[in-house]
Every structure is written in structure tokens, then in C-alpha cells.
C-alpha beads as a LAMMPS data file, in Angstrom:
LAMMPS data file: protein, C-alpha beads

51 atoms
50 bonds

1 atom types
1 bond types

-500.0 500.0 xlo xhi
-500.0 500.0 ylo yhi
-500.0 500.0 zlo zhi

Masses

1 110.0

Atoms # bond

1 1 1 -238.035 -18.405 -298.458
2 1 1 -240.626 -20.468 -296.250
3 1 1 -239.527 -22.295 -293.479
4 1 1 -240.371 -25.574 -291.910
5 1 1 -241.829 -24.895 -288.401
6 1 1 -243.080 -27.658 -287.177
7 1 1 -241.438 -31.504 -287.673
8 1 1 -243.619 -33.248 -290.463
9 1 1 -243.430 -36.571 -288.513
10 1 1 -244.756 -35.480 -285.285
11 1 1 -245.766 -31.608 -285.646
12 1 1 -243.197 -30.512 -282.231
13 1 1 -241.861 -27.098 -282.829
14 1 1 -238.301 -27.081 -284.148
15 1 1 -234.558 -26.643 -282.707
16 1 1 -232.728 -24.564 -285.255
17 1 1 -229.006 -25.067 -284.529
18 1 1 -225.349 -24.138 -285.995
19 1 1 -225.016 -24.269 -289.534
20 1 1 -228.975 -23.822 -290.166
21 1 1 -230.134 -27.040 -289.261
22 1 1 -233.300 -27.645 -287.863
23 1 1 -233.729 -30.518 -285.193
24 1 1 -236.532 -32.320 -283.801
25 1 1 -235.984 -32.774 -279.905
26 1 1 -238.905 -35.257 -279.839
27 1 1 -238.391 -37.842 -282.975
28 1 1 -234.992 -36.737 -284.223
29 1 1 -236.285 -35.561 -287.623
30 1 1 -233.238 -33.204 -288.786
31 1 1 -232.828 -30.867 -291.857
32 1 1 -231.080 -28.204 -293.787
33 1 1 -232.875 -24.871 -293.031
34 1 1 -235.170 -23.770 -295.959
35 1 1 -234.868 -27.515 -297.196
36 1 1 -237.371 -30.851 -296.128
37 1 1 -236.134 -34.472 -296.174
38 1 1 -238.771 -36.580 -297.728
39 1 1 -236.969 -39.823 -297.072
40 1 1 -239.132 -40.281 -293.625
41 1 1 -242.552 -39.573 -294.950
42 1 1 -241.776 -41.710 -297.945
43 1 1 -241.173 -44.597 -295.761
44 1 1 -244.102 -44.155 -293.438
45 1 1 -246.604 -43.826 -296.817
46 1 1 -244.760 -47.365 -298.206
47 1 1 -245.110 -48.989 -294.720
48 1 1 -248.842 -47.462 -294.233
49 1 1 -249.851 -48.990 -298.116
50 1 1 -248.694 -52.150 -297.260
51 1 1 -251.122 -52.801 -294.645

Bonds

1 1 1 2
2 1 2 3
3 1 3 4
4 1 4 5
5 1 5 6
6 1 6 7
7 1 7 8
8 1 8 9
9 1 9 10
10 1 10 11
11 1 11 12
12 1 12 13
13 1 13 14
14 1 14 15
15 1 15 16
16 1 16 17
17 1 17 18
18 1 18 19
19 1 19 20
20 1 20 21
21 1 21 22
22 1 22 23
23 1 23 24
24 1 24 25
25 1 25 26
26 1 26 27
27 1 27 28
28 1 28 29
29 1 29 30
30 1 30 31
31 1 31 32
32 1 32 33
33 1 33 34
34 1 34 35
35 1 35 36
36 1 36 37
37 1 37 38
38 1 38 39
39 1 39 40
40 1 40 41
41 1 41 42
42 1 42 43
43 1 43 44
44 1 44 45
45 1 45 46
46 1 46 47
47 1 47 48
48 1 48 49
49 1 49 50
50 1 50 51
């Protein structure tokens, strides 16, 4: 299985914590181990096309 490493939103390593969740310390970005939300990056594209 690959694994995130680095936080898609501002590329700072990872926290992995209880119950396989990774953490950003920096932004806050969280997710299931082995998983990747896309709800973040979605909104950044929407707000980045409106401009």
C-alpha cells in the first residue's frame, strides 16, 4: 500500500497518530492512513479557477 508522506496542501512531513491517522502539524490537513481527502484540494482548484 503507498502512503502519503508529505501533506498535499503544504508538503510538511506528516504526524501519524492512534488509530492510523496522519496529521499535519503545520495546516491541520488530517487523514485515514493509506487513504487522501480530496475535499481540500478540490476547494483550492474551484477557488484558484475563479480568479
Amino acid at each position: 500500500m503507498r502512503l502519503l508522506k508529505r501533506c498535499p496542501n503544504c508538503h510538511t512531513r506528516f504526524k501519524t497518530c492512534e488509530n492510523d491517522m496522519q496529521v499535519c502539524k503545520v495546516c491541520g490537513y488530517w487523514t485515514k492512513r493509506g487513504t487522501a481527502r480530496l475535499e481540500p484540494l478540490v476547494l483550492y482548484d474551484s477557488v484558484v479557477l475563479e480568479e
